[in-house]
N, C-alpha and C positions, 0 to 999 in steps of 0.2 A: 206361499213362497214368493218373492218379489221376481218383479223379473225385469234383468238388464236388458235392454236396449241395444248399447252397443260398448265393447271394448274397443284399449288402443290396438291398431295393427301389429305392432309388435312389444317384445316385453317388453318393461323400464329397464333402465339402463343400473346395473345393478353391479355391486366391488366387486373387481377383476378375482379371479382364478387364474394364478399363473403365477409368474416371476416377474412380469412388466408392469407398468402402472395401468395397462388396459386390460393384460391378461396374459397372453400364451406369445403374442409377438411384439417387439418393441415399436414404438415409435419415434421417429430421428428428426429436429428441426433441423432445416435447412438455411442458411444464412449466408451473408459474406458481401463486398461489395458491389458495387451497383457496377456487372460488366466481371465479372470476376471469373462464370462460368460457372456461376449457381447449375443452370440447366443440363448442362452436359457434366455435372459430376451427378445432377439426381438422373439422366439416360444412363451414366454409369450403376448407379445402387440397381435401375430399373433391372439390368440386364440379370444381376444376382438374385432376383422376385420379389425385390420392395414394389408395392404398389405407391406411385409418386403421386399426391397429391399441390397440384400447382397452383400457390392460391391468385396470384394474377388471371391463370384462365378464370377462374369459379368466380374471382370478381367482375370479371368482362362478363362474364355469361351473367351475370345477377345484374347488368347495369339492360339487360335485353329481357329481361322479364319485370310482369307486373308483383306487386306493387312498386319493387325498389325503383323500376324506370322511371315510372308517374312521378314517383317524389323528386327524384333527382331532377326530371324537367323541369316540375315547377318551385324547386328552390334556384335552381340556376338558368329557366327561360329554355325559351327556344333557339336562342342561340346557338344551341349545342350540338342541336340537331344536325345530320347529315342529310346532303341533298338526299332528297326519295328516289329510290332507285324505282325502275318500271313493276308493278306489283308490289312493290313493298309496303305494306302497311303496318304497323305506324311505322315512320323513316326511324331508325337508328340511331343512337347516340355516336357523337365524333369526338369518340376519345382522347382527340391530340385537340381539339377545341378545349374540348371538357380539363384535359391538364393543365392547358395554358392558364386557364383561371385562376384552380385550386392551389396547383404550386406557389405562385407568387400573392397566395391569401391566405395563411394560418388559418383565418376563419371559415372560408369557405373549404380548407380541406376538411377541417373540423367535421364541420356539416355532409360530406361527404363522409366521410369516415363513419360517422352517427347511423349515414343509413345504410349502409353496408357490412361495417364490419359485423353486428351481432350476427348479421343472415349469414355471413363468411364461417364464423367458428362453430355454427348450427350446423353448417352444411359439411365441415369436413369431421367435427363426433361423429355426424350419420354415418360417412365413408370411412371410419374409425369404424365403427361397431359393423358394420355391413362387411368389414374384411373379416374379422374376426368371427364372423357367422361362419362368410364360407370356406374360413382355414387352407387359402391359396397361396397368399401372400406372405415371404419369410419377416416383413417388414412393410410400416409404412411411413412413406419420406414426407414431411409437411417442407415443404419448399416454398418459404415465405421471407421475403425483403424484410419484414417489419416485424418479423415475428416477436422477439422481446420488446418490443416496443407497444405490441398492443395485447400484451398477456398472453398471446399464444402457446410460449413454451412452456405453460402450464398442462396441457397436451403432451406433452412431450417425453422419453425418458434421459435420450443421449441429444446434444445438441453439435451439430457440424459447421462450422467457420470455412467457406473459401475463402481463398486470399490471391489477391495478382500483383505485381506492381501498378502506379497507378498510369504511367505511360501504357503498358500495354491496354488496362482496361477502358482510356479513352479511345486509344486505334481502334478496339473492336466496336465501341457503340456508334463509333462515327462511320466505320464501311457498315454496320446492323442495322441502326437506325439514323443518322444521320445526325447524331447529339452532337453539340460543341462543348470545349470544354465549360461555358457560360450555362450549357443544359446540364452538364450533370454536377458543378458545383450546386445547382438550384438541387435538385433532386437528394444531391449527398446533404445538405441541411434539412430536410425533413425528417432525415432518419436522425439515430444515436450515432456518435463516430465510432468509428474502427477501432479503436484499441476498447472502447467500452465494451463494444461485442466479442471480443477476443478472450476476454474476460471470461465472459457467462460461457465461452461456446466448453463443449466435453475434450471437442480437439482441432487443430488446424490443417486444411487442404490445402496445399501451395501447386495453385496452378500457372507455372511460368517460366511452363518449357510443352515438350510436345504432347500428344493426345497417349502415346502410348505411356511417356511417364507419369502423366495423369492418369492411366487407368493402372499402373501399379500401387501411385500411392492412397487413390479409393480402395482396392483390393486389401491393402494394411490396415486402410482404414476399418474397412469392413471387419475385419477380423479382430482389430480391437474393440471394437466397439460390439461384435457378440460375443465376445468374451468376457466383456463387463456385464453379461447378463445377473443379476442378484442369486444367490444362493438359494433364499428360501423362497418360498411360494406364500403369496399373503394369502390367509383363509378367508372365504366369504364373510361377511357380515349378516346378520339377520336383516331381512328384508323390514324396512320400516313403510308408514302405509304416509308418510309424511315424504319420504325418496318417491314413492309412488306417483304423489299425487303430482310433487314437482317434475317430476320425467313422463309425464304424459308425452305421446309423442302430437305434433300438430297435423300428421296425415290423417286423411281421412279411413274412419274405422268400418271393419266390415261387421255388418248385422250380426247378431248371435242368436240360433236357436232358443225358442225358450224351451225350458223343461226344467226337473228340478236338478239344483246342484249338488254336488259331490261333499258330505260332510268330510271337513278336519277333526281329526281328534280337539279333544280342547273343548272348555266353555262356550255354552250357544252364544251368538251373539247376535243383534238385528242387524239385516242386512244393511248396504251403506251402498248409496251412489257415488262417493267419495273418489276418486282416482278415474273414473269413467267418465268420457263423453257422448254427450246427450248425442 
């Protein structure tokens, strides 16, 4: 009898059970424009037990680990770098450095984007699947600026549109962060315009009046939008050893006892390291 070394940590990621396109709870992108109140309509879903996934955090947090930091230093220098704080090793990437670049460089966002985004849609499947293990969550919110823009809402099952006018959304960036109107025309050109995303979205949030009629028309919202849950339940699919091999996960796997394995009914077959890391 051969014997494995090591399997993945956890299973391959295998066709949902359920009524959603992941399984048992849906998934909502999140959209709309820059200053709109994306964030506080997804603190809104949070409150109802969407677990929010924010892809601006997870991409900060990925410009502070290795490898994607290492690259991004040295495709764009040490320029970027923040002064060293006392103990800090290595110094920090300085985000509002690192913008000023990429913004006004099609190419160098390009090249940003290249080494970021794949780790970004690796990292929120994970936090996809890892909700649906622990069946906590009624919902999970992908709250992403760019999301049809970089395929995301392929993830997705309902997609959500905020909207403000555009007077109010520059008062809020300029007391937030201190944009001018000159920052966030730069910023609104990198994305798709507004009425293109209005389009794809499943439905519009009009945020542009106070917090509490903002949380009425998330609460409609919510409710439409589980109520478009599908009728039927899609059946499993036979597990193929070709899903297998591509969904290996890249964590590191725990040893397996040897001993012999458990036959399946069925023709013998010779065993296969196939789908396993060494």
């Amino acid at each position: 009898m051969a014997r494995f070394d090591r399997i993945p940590k956890r299973p391959v990621r295998q066709p949902a059970v359920g009524p959603w396109k992941h399984g048992r709870i849906p998934v909502f992108g999140l959209i709309g424009g820059i200053g709109a109140g994306k964030s506080l309509v997804a603190s809104l879903l949070a409150e109802r037990g969407a677990l929010v996934l924010d892809a601006d955090a997870i991409g900060h947090a990925l410009l502070d680990q290795r490898p994607a930091r290492d690259q991004v230093v040295a495709r764009f220098g040490a320029g970027i770098l923040a002064p060293r704080s006392e103990g800090e090793e290595p110094p920090a990437i300085d985000r509002r450095a690192l913008g000023a670049i990429v913004f006004a460089d099609p190419a160098a966002l390009r090249s940003l984007e290249n080494i970021l985004h794949p780790r970004m849609r690796r990292t929120f499947e994970k936090a996809i699947d890892r909700a649906l293990r622990r069946g906590k969550a009624t919902a999970v919110v992908l709250d992403a600026a760019i999301l049809l823009e970089k395929g995301w809402d392929t993830l997705c099952d309902r997609i959500i549109y905020v909207d403000a006018p555009h007077e109010q959304r520059l008062a809020r960036l300029t007391a937030q962060r201190g944009w001018t109107a000159a920052d966030l025309e730069t910023r609104e050109r990198a994305q798709w315009p507004a009425e293109a995303k209005r389009k794809r979205a499943t439905l519009t949030v009009e945020n542009d009046a106070d917090l509490s009629e903002l949380a009425g028309k998330v609460a409609r919202a919510w409710s439409e939008l589980m109520a478009s849950r599908p009728r039927s339940e899609p059946r499993r699919a036979p597990r193929s050893q070709a899903s297998t091999d591509a969904a290996v996960s890249d964590e590191q796997s725990p040893a397996v006892p040897t001993g012999r394995a458990r036959r399946r009914p069925g023709p013998r077959r010779r065993p296969s390291r196939e789908g396993f890391r060494p």
